[in-house]
Each structure stands twice: as C-alpha cells, then as structure tokens.
C-alpha positions as CSV (number, residue, x, y, z in Angstrom):
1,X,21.9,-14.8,-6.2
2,X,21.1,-12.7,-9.5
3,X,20.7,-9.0,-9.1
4,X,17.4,-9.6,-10.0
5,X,16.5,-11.9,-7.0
6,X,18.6,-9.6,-4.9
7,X,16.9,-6.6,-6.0
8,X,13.4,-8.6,-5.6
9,X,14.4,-9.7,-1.7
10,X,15.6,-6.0,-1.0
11,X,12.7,-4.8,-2.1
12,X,10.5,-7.2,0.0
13,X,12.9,-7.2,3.3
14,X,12.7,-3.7,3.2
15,X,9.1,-3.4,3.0
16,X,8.0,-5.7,5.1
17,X,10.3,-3.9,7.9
18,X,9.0,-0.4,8.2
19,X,5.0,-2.4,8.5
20,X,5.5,-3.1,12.5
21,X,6.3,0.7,13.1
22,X,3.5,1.9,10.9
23,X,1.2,-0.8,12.8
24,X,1.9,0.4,16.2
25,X,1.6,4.2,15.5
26,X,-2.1,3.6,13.6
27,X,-3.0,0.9,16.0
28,X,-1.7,1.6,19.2
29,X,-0.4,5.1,19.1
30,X,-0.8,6.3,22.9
31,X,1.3,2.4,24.0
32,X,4.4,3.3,26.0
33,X,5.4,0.1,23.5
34,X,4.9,2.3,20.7
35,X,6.4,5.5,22.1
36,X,10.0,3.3,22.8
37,X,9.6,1.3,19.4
38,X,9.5,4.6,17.2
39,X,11.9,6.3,19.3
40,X,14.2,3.5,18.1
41,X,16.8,4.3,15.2
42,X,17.2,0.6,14.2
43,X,15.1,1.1,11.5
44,X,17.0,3.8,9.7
45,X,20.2,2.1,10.6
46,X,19.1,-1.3,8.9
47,X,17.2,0.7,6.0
48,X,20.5,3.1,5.6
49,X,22.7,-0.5,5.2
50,X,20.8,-2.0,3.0
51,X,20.1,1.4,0.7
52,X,24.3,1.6,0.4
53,X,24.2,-1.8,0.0
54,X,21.9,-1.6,-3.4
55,X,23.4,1.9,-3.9
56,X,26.9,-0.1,-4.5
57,X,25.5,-2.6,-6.4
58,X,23.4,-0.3,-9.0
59,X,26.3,2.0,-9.4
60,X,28.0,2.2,-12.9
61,X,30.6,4.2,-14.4
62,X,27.3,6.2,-16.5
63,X,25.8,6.8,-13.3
64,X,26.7,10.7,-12.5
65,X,26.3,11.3,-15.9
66,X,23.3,10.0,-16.1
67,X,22.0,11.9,-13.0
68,X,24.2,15.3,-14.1
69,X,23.8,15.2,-17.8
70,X,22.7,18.7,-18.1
71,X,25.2,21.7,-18.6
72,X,24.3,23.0,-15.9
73,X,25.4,19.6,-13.4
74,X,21.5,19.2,-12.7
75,X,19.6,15.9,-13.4
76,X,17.2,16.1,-16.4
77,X,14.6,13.7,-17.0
78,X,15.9,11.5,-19.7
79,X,18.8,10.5,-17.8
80,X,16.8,9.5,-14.9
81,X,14.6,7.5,-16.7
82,X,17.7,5.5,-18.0
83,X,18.9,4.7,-14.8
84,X,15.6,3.8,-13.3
85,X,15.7,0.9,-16.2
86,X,17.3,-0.9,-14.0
87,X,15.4,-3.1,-11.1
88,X,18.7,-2.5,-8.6
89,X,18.1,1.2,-9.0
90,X,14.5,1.0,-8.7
91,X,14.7,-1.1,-5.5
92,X,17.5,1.0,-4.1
93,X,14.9,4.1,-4.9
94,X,12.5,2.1,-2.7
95,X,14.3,1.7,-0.1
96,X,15.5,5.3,0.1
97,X,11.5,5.8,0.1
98,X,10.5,3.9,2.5
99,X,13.5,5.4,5.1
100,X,12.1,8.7,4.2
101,X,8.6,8.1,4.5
102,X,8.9,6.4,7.6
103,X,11.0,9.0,9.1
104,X,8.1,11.5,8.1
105,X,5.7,9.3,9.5
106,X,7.3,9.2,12.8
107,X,7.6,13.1,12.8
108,X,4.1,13.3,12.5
109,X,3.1,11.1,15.1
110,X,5.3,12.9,17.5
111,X,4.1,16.2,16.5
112,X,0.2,14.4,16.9
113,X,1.2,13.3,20.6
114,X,2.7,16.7,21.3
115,X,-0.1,18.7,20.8
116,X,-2.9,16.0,21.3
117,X,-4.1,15.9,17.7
118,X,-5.0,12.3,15.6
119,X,-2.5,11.1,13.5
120,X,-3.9,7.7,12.1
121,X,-4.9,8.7,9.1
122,X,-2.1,10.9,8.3
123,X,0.7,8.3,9.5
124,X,-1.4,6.0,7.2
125,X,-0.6,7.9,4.2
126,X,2.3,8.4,4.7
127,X,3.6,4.7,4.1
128,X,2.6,5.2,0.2
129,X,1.7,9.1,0.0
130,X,4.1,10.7,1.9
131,X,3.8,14.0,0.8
132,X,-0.6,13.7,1.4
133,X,0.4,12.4,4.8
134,X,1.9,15.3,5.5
135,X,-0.5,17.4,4.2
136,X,-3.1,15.3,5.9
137,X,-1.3,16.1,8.9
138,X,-1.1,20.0,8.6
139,X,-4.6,20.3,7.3
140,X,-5.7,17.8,10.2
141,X,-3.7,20.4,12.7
142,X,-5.2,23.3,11.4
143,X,-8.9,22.0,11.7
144,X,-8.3,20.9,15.4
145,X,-6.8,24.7,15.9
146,X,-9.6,26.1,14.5
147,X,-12.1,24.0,16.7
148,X,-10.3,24.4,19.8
149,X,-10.4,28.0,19.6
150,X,-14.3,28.0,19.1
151,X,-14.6,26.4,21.9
C-alpha cells in the first residue's frame, strides 16, 4: 500500500470505530449495554495503536523542528502548517482527534448519568465539536441546576 491509501484507510478505520460508542450513548444512553460498552478501554487501546502507528510513519528527521522552530522550543504556526502538508500527518491528527474527543464524550456521559442530566446533544457534539460538546455540557448542567433549585 502507498502512504496515501494507508493514510486514506487509517483515516476511515478509525472513524468508522469511535461511531458504535457515540450511537449507544445518544441512542441508548440508560442500556446496561451502553454502560459496559463505554466503560471499555478497547477503543483507546486500538485508536492509541493505530495513532503510533501513523505517528511512525509521518515522522521525519524535520519533524521537531518543524514543531519547535521557535527560539524559544515552542511550535509556531508556519512550521505546523508544513507538517500538516502531509496526508499521514493529517490522518495521524485525526486519529489523535477522534481518541480525544471520544474520551471527552464518554466523560460527559458519565458526568450526565451521575447527576441525572441529558447528554445527547452534548455527546453529539462532541464527535466533531469537542470543545461545544463540552460546553454544551456545562451550559446544559447549569440550566438543570438552576431549574432544580426553583423547584
């Protein structure tokens, strides 16, 4: 295989994986089969493989200085934007993404189930948005706070 066409089936393996956990917490998020599913760490174990995996494979000697061109050892923009030319980095980037986001996602369903708040939406956006999911999450929190306690 090219690193193109491995880059291209990274990409899709690894997107296609994290959709059954996503599924069950929006669609089924009070299932015992969804509780045990996203207690599972398989996910991050076969994401984490196949991250190093692309890691190795986009890895060149310009690499860190690419990342740590500044004076100062911090990455600066330019250099980032170089290494992001190429489709192994971008699709190791995904997959780093994805392991993130989905970890997030579980984090808030758990906190949702803990103190009986919906998580849908937020777990939703989290698969493309983390950072909104999130936010969804704390802003959904708050309002059910707020409307539990004028009550």
């Amino acid at each position: 295989m090219t690193t193109s066409q491995i880059a291209s089936c990274a990409f899709t393996v690894g997107t296609v994986a994290v959709l059954p956990f996503y599924t069950l917490m929006v669609v089924a998020p009070n299932a015992d089969i969804t509780k045990r599913t996203v207690e599972s760490s398989a996910p991050y174990v076969a994401l984490g493989l196949l991250y190093a995996y692309l890691l190795y494979l986009s890895w060149t000697p310009d690499t860190l200085r690419a990342m740590f061109a500044s004076k100062y050892w911090l990455p600066e923009l330019p250099g980032i934007v170089r290494m992001f030319a190429s489709e192994m980095t971008v699709a190791s980037a995904w997959i780093h993404l994805l392991a993130v986001d989905l970890f997030a996602a579980r984090q808030v369903y758990h906190d949702g189930l803990k103190n009986n708040i919906e998580t849908r939406h937020s777990v939703s956006l989290c698969l493309l948005f983390c950072p909104v999911g999130i936010l969804a999450h704390v802003v959904t929190k708050v309002l059910a706070g707020a409307a539990g306690r004028s009550h």
